[in-house]
C-alpha positions as CSV (number, residue, x, y, z in Angstrom):
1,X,-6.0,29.6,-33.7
2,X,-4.2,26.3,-33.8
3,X,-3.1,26.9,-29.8
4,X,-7.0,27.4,-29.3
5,X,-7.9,24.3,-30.9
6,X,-5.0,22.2,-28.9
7,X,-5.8,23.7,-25.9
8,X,-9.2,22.9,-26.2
9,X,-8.5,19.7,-27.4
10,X,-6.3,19.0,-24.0
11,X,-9.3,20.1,-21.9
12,X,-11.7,17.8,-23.2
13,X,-9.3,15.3,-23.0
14,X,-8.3,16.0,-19.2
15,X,-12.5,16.2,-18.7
16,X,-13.0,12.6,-20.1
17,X,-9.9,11.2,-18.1
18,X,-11.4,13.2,-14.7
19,X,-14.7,11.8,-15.5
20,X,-13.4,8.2,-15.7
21,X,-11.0,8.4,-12.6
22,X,-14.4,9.5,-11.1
23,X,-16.3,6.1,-11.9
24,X,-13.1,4.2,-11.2
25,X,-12.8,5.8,-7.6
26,X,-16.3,5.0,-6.7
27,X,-16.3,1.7,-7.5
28,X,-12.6,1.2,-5.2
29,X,-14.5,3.3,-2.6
30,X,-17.4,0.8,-2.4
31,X,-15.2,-1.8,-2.3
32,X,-13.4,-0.7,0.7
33,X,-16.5,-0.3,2.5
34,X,-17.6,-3.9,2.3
35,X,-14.3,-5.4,2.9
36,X,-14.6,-7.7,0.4
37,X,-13.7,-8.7,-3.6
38,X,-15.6,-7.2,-5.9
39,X,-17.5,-9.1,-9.2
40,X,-16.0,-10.1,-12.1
41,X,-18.5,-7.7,-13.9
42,X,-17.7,-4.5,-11.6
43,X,-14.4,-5.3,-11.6
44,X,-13.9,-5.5,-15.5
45,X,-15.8,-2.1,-15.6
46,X,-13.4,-0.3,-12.9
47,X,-10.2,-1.7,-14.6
48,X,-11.8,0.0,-18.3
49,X,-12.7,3.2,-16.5
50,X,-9.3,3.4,-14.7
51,X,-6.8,2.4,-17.9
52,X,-9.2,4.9,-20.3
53,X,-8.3,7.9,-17.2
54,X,-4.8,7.2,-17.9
55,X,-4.9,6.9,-21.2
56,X,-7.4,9.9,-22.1
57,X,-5.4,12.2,-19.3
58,X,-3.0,14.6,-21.5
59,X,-0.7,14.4,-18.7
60,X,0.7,11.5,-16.5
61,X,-0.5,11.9,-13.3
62,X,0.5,9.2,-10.2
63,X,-2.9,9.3,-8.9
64,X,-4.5,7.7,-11.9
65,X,-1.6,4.6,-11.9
66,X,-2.1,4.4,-8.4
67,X,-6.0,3.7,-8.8
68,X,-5.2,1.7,-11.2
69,X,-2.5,-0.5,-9.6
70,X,-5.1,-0.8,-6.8
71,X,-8.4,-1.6,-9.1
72,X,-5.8,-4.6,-10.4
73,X,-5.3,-5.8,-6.8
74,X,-8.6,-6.2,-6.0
75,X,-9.3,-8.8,-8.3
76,X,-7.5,-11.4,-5.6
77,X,-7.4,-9.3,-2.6
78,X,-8.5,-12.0,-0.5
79,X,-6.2,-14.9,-2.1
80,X,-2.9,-15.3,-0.1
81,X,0.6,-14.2,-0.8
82,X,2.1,-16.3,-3.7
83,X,-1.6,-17.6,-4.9
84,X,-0.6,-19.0,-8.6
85,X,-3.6,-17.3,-10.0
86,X,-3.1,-14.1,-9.4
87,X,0.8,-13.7,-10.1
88,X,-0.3,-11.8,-13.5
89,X,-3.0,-9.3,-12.0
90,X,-0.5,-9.0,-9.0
91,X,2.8,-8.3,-11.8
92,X,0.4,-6.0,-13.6
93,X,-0.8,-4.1,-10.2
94,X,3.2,-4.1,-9.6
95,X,3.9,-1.8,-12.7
96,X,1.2,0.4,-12.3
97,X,2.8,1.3,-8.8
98,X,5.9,1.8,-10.2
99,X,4.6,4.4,-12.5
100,X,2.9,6.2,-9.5
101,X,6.4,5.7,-7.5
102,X,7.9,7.6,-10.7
103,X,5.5,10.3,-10.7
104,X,5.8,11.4,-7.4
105,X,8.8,10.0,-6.0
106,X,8.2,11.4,-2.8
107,X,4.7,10.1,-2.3
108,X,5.5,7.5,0.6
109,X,1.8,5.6,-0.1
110,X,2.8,4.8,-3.6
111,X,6.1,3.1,-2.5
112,X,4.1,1.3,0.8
113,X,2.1,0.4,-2.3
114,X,5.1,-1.4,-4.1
115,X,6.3,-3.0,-0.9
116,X,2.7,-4.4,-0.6
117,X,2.3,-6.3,-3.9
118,X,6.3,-7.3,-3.9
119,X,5.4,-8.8,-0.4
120,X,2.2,-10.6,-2.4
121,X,4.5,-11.9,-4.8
122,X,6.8,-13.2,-2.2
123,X,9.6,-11.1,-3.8
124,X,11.8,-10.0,-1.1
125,X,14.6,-8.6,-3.3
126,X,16.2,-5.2,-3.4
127,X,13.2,-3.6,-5.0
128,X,11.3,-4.9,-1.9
129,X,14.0,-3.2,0.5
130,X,14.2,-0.1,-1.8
131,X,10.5,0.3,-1.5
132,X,10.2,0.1,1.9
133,X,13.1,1.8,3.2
134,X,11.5,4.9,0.8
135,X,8.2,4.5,2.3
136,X,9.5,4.9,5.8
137,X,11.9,7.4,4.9
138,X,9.4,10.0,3.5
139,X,6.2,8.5,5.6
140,X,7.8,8.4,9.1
141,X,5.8,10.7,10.5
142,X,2.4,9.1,9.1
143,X,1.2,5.8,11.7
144,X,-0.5,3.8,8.7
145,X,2.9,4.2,6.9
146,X,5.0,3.0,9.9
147,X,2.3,0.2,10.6
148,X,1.5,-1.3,6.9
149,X,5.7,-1.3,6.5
150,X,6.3,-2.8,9.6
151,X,3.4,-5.7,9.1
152,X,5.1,-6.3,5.8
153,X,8.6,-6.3,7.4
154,X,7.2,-9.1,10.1
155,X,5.8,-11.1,7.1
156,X,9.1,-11.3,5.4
157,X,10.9,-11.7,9.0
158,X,13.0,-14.3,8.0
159,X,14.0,-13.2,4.7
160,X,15.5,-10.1,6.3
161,X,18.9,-9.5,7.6
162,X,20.0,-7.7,10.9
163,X,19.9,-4.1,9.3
164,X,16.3,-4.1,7.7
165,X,14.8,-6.1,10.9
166,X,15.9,-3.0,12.9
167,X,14.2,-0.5,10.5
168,X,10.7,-2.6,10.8
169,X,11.3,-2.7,14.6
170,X,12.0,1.0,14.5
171,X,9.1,1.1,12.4
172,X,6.7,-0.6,15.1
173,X,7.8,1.4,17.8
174,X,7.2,5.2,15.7
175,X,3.3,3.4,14.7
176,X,2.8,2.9,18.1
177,X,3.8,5.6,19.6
178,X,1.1,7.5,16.6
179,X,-1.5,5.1,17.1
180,X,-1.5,2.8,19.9
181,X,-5.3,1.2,18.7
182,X,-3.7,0.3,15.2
183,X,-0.8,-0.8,17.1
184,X,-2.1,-3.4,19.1
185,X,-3.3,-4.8,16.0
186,X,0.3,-5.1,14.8
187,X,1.1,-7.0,18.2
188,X,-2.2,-9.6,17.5
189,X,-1.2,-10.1,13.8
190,X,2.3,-10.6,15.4
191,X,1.4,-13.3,17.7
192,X,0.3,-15.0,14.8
193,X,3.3,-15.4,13.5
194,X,5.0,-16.2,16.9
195,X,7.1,-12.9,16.3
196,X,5.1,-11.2,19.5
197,X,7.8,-11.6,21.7
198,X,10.0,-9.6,19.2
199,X,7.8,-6.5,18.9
200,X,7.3,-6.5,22.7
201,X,10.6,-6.4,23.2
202,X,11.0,-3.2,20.7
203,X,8.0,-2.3,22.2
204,X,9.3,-1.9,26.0
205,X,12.5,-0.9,24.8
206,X,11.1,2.7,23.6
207,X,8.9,2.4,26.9
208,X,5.0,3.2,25.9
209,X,2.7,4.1,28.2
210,X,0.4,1.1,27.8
211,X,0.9,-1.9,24.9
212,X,-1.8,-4.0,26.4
213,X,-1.0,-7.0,23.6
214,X,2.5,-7.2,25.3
215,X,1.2,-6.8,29.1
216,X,2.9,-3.3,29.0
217,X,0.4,-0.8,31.3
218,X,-1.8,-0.9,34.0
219,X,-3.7,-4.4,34.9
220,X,-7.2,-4.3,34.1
């Protein structure tokens, strides 16, 4: 009788968290599809639904602090890295990542995840380098892995010694090679940072086919 009542009591539990993960999912969904920060109302509603899935869940589960980490991002997705104001929704996002890191240790998205927000924070420390070298490890056959970790890597460029600035080259060439459309994005957001001439010169070292952002390929 007791197990009954436990296990039942589990199930509603785990049908309330499901429910909430739910609302929290469609409110991240609509976000991505306009591109742009949600309210402050909306965005108040998605953090509540996405904190009461984790805590209602009977179980920890990496999906739900991933959702979660991501809800908290959104607040300033559009302010820059190092923006004062949103250091504590960033540190906050930060843990939540961690959890999902924890959780599912091999998940490469949740450690692409950490490298992101570190990268927001401006903290290029060891945790940085851990996160990233993780993500590329157990995502190096996925082109948005190799592409978000290499951007990230040519952000912190100059904060990174010989060793890691070969892995985010190494990176650039494997997220080509999967997805040359993404990849010419890499080489534009590249040129913006006068690093171009570095991830052409990876580029045409593994010898693509066509890297039109490097004038690699057939003229038009």
């Amino acid at each position: 009788m007791l197990l009954s009542v436990v296990v039942l009591y589990c199930a509603v539990r785990l049908i309330l968290a499901d429910a909430n993960s739910f609302q929290a999912e469609r409110f991240v969904s609509h976000w991505r599809s306009l591109g742009n920060p949600p309210s402050l109302e909306a965005w108040t509603v998605a953090r509540g639904a996405a904190e009461r899935a984790i805590t209602l869940s009977p179980v920890d589960d990496s999906e739900r602090y991933h959702r979660l980490g991501e809800i908290l991002e959104w607040r300033y997705r559009d302010r820059h890295p190092g923006y004062t104001e949103a250091r504590d929704h960033r540190l906050a996002a930060l843990d939540a990542y961690r959890d999902a890191a924890r959780l599912r240790p091999t998940w490469p998205y949740a450690w692409a995840r950490v490298a992101s927000i570190k990268a927001a924070l401006l903290a290029f420390d060891t945790e940085f380098d851990r996160a990233a070298s993780n993500a590329l490890r157990l995502g190096a056959s996925r082109s948005r892995i190799n592409l978000r970790i290499a951007r990230l890597g040519l952000f912190a460029w100059h904060e990174l010694d010989d060793t890691q600035r070969d892995r985010i080259l190494d990176a650039a060439q494997r997220g080509f090679a999967q997805n040359p459309r993404q990849g010419e994005k890499l080489i534009d957001y590249a040129r913006t940072i006068h690093l171009d001439q570095v991830v052409c010169g990876a580029l045409r070292a593994n010898s693509p086919p066509h890297a039109a952002g490097c004038g690699i390929g057939p003229a038009k």
